[in-house]
Steps between C-alpha positions, in 0.01 A plus 500: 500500500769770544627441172166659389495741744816672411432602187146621518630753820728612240196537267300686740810763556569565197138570417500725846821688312306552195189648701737756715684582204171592289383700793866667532495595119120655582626733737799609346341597194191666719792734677689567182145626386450720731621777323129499337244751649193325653213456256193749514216322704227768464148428371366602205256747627807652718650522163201742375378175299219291437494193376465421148519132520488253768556359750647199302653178640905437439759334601765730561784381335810667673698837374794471280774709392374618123603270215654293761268237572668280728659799730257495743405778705485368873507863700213622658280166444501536081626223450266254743208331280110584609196516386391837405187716453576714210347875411564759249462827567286753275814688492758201396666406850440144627434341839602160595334363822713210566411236760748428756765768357506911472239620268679704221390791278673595205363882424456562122790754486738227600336214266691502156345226295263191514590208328480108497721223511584104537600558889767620738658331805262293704264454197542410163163416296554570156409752248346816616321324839683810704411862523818705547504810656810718418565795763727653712587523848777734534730507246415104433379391246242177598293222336205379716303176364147446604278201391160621467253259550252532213664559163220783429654693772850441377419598147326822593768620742746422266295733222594767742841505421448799258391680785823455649 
């Protein structure tokens, strides 16, 4: 029996050392993030907005650095998948109520362009399954991926992109 038990101790450390070194490469890249203001958490109508469409149901994605979509963007909670209530505001900003993280807002003058794509880190689904909101937080330029849960939704936020 402790021929057995020898090597499946050694099993179970290393998988501890792969666990404490994921969790060690979390935080670093959450301090050396930092640098990154904290995201706008206003509501719309604090904003001066209505809402023009929703709430919809998401799944918040996570927050990349733009055209980068495997640097994600762990600082602040960004990068932590939830599900998400999504609004647009009658004057272009959007509010993400996110369960079980910060609740983001991304006013319109900061928004720079709405696309869709295959996926980003911590979801990859293929063709255009991913709203993409481009905007800025500081002088960063950053990539956040919602899945919305009805594709009429996605389709007519994504039509707002020349409102952008």
């Amino acid at each position: 029996m402790s021929g057995r038990l020898i090597p499946v101790l050694l099993l179970v450390v290393l998988f501890l050392a792969a666990l404490a070194a994921m969790a060690w490469g979390w935080k670093r890249r959450g301090r050396s993030q930092q640098h990154l203001p904290v995201p706008a958490d206003q509501t719309l109508s604090e904003l001066g907005e209505g809402i023009a469409h929703g709430p919809v149901d998401a799944v918040y994605v996570d927050t990349v650095l733009a055209e980068q979509p495997l640097e994600r963007i762990v600082a602040h909670g960004l990068g932590q998948r939830a599900r998400a209530r999504v609004s647009l505001g009658d004057g272009g900003s959007w509010r993400l109520e996110r369960a079980g993280a910060p609740d983001l807002t991304i006013p319109a003058a900061d928004l720079a362009e709405i696309t869709s794509g295959p996926g980003m880190a911590g979801k990859f689904i293929g063709g255009d399954g991913l709203l993409i909101l481009r905007w800025r937080l500081g002088d960063q330029l950053l990539d956040t991926g919602l899945r919305l849960a009805r594709r009429t939704d996605h389709d007519l936020l994504l039509s707002r992109k020349e409102h952008a």
